[in-house]
N, C-alpha and C positions, 0 to 999 in steps of 0.2 A: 049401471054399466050397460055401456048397448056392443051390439057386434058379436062378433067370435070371441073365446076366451083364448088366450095366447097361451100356445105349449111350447113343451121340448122341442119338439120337433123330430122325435125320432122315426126312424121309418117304418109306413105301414101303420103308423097308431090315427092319423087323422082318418075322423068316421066311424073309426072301430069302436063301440059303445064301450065293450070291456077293457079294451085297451086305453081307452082317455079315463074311465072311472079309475082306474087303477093307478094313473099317473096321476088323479086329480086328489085323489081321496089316501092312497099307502104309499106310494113311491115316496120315500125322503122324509118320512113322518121316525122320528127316532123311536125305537121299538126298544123297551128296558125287562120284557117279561121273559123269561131263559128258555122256555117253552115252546113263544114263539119264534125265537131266535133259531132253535136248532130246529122247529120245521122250514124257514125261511133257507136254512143253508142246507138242510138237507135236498130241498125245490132248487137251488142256485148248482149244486152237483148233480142233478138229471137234467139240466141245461146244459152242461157240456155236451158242444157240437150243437145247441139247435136254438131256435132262438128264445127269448123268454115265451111270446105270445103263445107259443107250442102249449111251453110250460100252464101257462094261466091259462087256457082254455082246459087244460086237465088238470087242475088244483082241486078242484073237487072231488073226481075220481080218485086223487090224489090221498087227500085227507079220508077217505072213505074207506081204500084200500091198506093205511097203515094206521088204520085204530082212530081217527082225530090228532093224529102226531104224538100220542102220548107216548113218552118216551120209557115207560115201564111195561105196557105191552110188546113194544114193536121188538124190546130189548129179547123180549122171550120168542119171538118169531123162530119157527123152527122151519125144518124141509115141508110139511105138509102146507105151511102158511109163505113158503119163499115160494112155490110150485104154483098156488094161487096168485101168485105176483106175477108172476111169468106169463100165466094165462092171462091174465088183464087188460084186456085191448083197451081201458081206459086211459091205463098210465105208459110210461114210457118202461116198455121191457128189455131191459139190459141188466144182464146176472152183474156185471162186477158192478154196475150204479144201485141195484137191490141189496147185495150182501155189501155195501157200503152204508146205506142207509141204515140199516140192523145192526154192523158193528156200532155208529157211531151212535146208535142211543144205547147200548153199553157204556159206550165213551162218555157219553153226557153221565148215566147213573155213577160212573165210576168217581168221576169229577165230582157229584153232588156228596156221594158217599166218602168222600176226601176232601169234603169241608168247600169246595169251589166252587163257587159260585159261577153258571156258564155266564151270566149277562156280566156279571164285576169283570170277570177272565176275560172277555170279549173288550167290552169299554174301557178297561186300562191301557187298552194301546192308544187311547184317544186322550186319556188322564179323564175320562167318562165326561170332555166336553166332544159339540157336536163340531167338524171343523168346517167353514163355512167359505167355500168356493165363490168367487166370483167368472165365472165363465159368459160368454158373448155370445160365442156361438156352439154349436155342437162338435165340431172337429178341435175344439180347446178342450174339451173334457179327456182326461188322462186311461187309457185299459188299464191300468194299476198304476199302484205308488209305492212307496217308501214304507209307510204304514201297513195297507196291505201286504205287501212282502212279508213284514214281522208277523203278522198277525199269521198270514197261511205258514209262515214256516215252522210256529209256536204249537197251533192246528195236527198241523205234521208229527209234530214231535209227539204229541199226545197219541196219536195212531189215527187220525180223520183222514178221509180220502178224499178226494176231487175237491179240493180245495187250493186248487194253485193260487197263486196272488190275482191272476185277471177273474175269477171266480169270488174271491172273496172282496174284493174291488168295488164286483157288481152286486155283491151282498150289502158292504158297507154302504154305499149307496142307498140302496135298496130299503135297508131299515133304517137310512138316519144317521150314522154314524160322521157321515158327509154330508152337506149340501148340495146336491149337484146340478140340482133346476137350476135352466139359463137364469140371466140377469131381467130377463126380457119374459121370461114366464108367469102366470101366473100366478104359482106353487110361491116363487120363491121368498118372496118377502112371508109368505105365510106360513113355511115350513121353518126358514129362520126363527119366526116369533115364539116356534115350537120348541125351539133348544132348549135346554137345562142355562 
């Protein structure tokens, strides 16, 4: 293949090394490990208000500051360890996106300790297929759906925070749950062949 590789096209990624790897390599790749799931929504609820690129520029501080995402450490995060949050010019400091982060990996251990599986609980609302968008241009692509809605209202009910539907939308998204590279991308015929 010769020339440029055809993207999304969303804004501010063309050039950006991190931000094209990231669209080229996870965006839209279906993610089934429960692990990874609840660090991905947890990353997706410290984007409220800012944009992803924020985000993925501090994923690393990110993962460093809340143990590797492990969700039985972070669940024990106490005052001495939320206070170290705070201080952390790495990551994004905001008390109620911290003590949201800490409740819900209780939430996730609760769910595991009650038999639930977070990635089955998660891809049931899809019937754990990938559902596969045809979009043209980028103003066709939907800030939520139908799905998302159930899904963040389900979320909810469990006690997770920042998890509105245009939140978990860009989750879904994000890991796969949806297709949402254009038609004209070059993700998408490759993340399709990625489906279950």
């Amino acid at each position: 293949m010769t020339g440029e590789l055809i993207r999304c096209g969303w804004r501010g990624m063309a050039g950006d090394e991190l931000y094209e790897a990231y669209h080229d390599t996870e965006w839209g790749v279906p993610e089934y490990d429960s692990r990874a799931l609840w660090e991905k929504l947890v990353l997706d609820g410290f984007q409220a208000g800012l944009s992803w690129i924020t985000i993925l520029r501090k994923r690393e501080a990110f993962r460093e500051a809340f143990a590797g995402f492990d969700p039985e450490i972070v669940a024990r995060f106490g005052e001495a360890e939320r206070a170290a949050l705070m201080a952390n010019p790495g990551i994004v400091r905001s008390n109620a996106k911290i003590d949201a982060a800490i409740a819900s990996a209780r939430l996730y251990l609760d769910m595991r300790e009650h038999g639930e599986d977070f990635s089955q609980f998660l891809w049931s609302f899809t019937n754990g297929r990938v559902i596969q968008n045809a979009w043209t241009e980028i103003g066709q692509v939907p800030a939520q759906t139908k799905v998302a809605e159930e899904m963040s209202k389900a979320l909810k009910s469990k006690g997770f925070k920042f998890v509105g539907p245009v939140i978990v939308y860009a989750f879904m998204q994000a890991t796969g749950f949806v297709n949402d590279h254009l038609t004209s991308c070059h993700r998408h015929d490759q993340v399709k062949r990625l489906a279950h």
